[in-house]
N, C-alpha and C positions, 0 to 999 in steps of 0.2 A: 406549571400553573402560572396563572399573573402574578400572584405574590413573587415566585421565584424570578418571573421575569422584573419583576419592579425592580427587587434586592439586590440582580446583578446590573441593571441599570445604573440606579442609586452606585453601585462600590466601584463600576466600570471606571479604568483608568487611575485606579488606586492598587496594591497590592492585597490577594493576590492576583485582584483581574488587570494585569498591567505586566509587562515586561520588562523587569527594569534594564540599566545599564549592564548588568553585569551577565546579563541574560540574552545577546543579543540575537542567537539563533531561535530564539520563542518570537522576539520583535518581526522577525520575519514570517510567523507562524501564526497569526491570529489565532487558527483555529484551536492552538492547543490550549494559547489564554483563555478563551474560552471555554475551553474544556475543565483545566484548571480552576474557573472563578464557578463556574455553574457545581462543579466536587466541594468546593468550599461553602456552595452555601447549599447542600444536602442531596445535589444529583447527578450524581458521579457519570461521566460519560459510560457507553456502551464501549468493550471491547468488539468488536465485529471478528474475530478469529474464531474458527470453528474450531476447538482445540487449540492445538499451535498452530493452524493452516490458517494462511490470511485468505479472505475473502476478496477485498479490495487490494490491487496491488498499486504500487508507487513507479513500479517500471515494466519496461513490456515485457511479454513471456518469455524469449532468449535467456535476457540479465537476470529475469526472477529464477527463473529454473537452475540457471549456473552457480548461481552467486552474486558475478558480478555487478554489486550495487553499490554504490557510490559510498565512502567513507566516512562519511557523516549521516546517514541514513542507517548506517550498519553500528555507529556508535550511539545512536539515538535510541535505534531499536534494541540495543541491550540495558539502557536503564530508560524503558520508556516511562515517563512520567505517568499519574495517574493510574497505572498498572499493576498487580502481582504477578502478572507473569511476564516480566520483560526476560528473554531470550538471544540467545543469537539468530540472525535471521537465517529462515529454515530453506534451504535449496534442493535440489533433484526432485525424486518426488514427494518431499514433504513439505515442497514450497506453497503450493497451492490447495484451496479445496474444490472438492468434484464443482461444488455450485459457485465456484469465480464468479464475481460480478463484472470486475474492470481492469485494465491494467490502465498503464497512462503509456504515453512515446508510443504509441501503435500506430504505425502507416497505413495508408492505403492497400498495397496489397500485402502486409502484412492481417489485416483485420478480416479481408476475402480470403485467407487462408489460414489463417482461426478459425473461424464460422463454417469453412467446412470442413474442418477436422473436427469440429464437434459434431457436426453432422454426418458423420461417415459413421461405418460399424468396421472394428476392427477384430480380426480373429484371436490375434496376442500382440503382443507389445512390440512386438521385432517387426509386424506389418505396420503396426503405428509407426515406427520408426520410419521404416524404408518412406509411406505414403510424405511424412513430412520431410526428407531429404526430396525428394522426388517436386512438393511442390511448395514449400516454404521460398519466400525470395532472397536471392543471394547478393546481388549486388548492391551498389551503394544507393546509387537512383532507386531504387525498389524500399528501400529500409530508408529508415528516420536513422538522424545522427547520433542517436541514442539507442540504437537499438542491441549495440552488442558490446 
């Protein structure tokens, strides 16, 4: 509403809509101050997780599905702020939900072979397999520097 937007206006760049010193991975974080001052003053962010499965993911499908996600993102997401259900973050197949919206680090032909491995029909899980050994890209020039 305006009111709520007035009120975080009004407190913006005060505690808690500010990140102080002692807080400096939120400084780099807008969105969570954010998130934080808009809970503070009665409208708590959306969790976007369908259950435990994230919707939106922070790294491309490789890292999300394995695990490997950076150290700081893996310590954030076990006491996420604003949250009850902070977690560890969930991998193989309980990293993801059916309906993914995004990952982020997705290349080029990384994203043309996303797109059509959701567009394919597969008979069981061992042909999903073989199809993305078969046409995921392997090398470096192919992948983002982030991608595994």
């Amino acid at each position: 509403t305006k009111a709520t937007l007035d009120a975080v206006d009004a407190a913006w760049g005060q505690p808690p809509c500010a990140a102080s010193d002692g807080e400096k991975w939120l400084q780099g974080n807008p969105g969570l101050v954010f998130a934080r001052c808009f809970s503070a003053h009665g409208v708590p962010p959306a969790d976007t997780r369908r259950g435990s499965r994230h919707v939106f993911h922070a790294f491309g499908p490789v890292r999300t599905a394995t695990g490997r996600v950076d150290d700081w993102f893996a310590r954030m997401h076990e006491t996420l702020p604003f949250s009850e259900k902070s977690s560890p973050v969930p991998n193989g197949l309980a990293c993801c939900d059916a309906f993914s919206v995004s990952f982020h680090y997705v290349e080029a032909k990384e994203q043309r072979a996303l797109f059509a491995a959701t567009r394919t029909t597969f008979s069981n899980a061992s042909a999903a397999d073989a199809w993305l050994v078969e046409h995921w890209p392997r090398t470096g020039r192919d992948l983002g520097g982030y991608s595994h």
